[in-house]
C-alpha positions in Angstrom: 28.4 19.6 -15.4 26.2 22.2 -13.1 27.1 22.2 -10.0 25.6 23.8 -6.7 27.6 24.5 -3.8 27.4 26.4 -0.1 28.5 29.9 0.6 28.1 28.8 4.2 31.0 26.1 4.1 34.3 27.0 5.6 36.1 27.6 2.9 34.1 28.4 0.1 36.5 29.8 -1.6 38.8 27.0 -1.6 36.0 24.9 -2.8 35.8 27.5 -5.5 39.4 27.1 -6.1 39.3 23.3 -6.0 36.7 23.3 -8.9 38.1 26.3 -11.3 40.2 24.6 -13.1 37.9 22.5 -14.1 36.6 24.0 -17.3 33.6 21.9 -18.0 32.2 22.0 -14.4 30.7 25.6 -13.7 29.1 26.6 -10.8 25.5 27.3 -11.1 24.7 28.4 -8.0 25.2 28.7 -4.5 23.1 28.2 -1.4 23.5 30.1 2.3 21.5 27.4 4.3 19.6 24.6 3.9 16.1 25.5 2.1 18.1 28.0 0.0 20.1 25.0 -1.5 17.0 23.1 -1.8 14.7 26.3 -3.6 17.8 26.4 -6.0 18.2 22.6 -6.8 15.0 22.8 -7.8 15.4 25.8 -9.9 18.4 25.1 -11.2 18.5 21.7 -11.9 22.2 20.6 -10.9 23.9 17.7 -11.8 25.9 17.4 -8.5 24.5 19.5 -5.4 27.4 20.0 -2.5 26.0 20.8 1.2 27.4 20.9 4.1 26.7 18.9 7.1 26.3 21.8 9.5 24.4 24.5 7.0 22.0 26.7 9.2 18.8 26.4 9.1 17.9 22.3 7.9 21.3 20.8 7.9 22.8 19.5 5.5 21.4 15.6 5.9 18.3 17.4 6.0 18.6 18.9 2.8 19.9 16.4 1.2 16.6 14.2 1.9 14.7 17.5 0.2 17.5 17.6 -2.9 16.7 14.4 -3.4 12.9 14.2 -3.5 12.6 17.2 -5.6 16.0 16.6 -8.3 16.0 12.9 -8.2 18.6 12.9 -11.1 21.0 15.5 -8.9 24.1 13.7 -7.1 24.8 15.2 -3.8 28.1 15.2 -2.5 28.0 15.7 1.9 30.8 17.9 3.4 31.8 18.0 7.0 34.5 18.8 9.6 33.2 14.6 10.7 34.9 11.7 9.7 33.2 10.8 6.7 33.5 6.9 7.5 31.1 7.4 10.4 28.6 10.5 8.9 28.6 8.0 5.3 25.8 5.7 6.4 23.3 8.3 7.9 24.5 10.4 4.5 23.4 8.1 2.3 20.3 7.2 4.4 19.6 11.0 3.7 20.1 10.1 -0.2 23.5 11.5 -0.6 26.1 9.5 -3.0 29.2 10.4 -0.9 31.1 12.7 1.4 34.2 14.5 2.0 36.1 15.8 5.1 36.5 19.3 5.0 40.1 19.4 6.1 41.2 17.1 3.4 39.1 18.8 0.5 42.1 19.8 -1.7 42.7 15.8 -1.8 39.2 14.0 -1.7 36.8 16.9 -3.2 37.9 16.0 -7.2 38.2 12.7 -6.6 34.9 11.9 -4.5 33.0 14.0 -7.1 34.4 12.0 -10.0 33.6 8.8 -8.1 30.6 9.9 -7.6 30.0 10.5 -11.1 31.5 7.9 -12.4 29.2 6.0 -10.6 26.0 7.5 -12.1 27.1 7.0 -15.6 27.7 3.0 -14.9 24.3 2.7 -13.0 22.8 3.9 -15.8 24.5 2.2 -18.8 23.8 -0.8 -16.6 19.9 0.3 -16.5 20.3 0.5 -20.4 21.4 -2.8 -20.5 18.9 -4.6 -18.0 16.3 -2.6 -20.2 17.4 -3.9 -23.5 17.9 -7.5 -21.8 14.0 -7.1 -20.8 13.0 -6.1 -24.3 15.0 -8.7 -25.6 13.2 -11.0 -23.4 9.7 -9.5 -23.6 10.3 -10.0 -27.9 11.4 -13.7 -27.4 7.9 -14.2 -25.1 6.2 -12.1 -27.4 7.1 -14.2 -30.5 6.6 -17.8 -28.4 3.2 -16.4 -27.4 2.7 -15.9 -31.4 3.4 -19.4 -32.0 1.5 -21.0 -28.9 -1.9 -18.7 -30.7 -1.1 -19.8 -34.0 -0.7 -23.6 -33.1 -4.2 -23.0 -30.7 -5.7 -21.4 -33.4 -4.9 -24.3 -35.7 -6.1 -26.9 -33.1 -8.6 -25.2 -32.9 -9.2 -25.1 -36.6 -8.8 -28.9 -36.4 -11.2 -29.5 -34.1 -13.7 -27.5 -36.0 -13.5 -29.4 -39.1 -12.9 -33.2 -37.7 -16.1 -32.3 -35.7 -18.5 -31.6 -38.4 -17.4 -34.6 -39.9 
């Protein structure tokens, strides 16, 4: 999984640290403010894309909206010094997936990320399915409509003949 994170956030490094040991999630890039993360979403094409709620420039709700119109596939994961409970809603107004208070990122980082993920993966097995369930569908219609032509066709047919009698 590529991931692309803030230099900006305090403690970068311990975001760094907090992701290392997972060997296959690599850090493709990193962004000092707002349109930086947003150039190199696009660029880069991340799988999760990590801002933080105060990154100069466009913040990082701004950002987020931007991520998310230009790498609609990308998760974003919102970091802030807030209580997450009260920044969630305008964070996932913003098109964020979930976020994470900075002081407890040792705890919550792995865990909301994997969540987050997680998530993702169902929604989209569950789009699999729907689809399937709608070609499914679209078949059975498809082979009913058959029928209802043929039987037309042979009413049809019939009506032809016992006409020109």
């Amino acid at each position: 999984m590529k991931i692309l994170m803030p230099t900006t956030t305090n403690g970068a490094s311990r975001v760094k640290n907090i992701l290392a040991p997972m060997s296959h999630w690599e850090i493709c890039g990193e962004a000092e403010d707002g349109a930086e993360a947003i150039r190199k979403a696009a660029e880069l094409l991340p799988d999760l894309v990590l801002l933080d709620v105060s990154m100069p420039g466009l913040n990082g709700l701004e950002a987020a909206r931007r991520v998310r119109e230009k790498v609609p596939a990308a998760k974003i994961v919102i970091m802030s010094q807030h209580d997450p409970a009260l920044l969630l809603p305008r964070a996932i107004e913003a098109g964020a997936h979930g976020c994470v208070d900075k002081s407890q990122l040792t705890n919550e980082l792995l865990r909301t990320i994997g969540s987050v993920m997680e998530a993702g993966r169902k929604s989209r097995r569950s789009s699999a399915l729907d689809l399937r369930n709608r070609f499914r569908s679209a078949i059975t219609h498809a082979s009913s409509l058959r029928t209802v032509c043929a039987f037309h066709s042979r009413l049809r047919l019939s009506a032809t003949i016992s006409h020109a009698n």
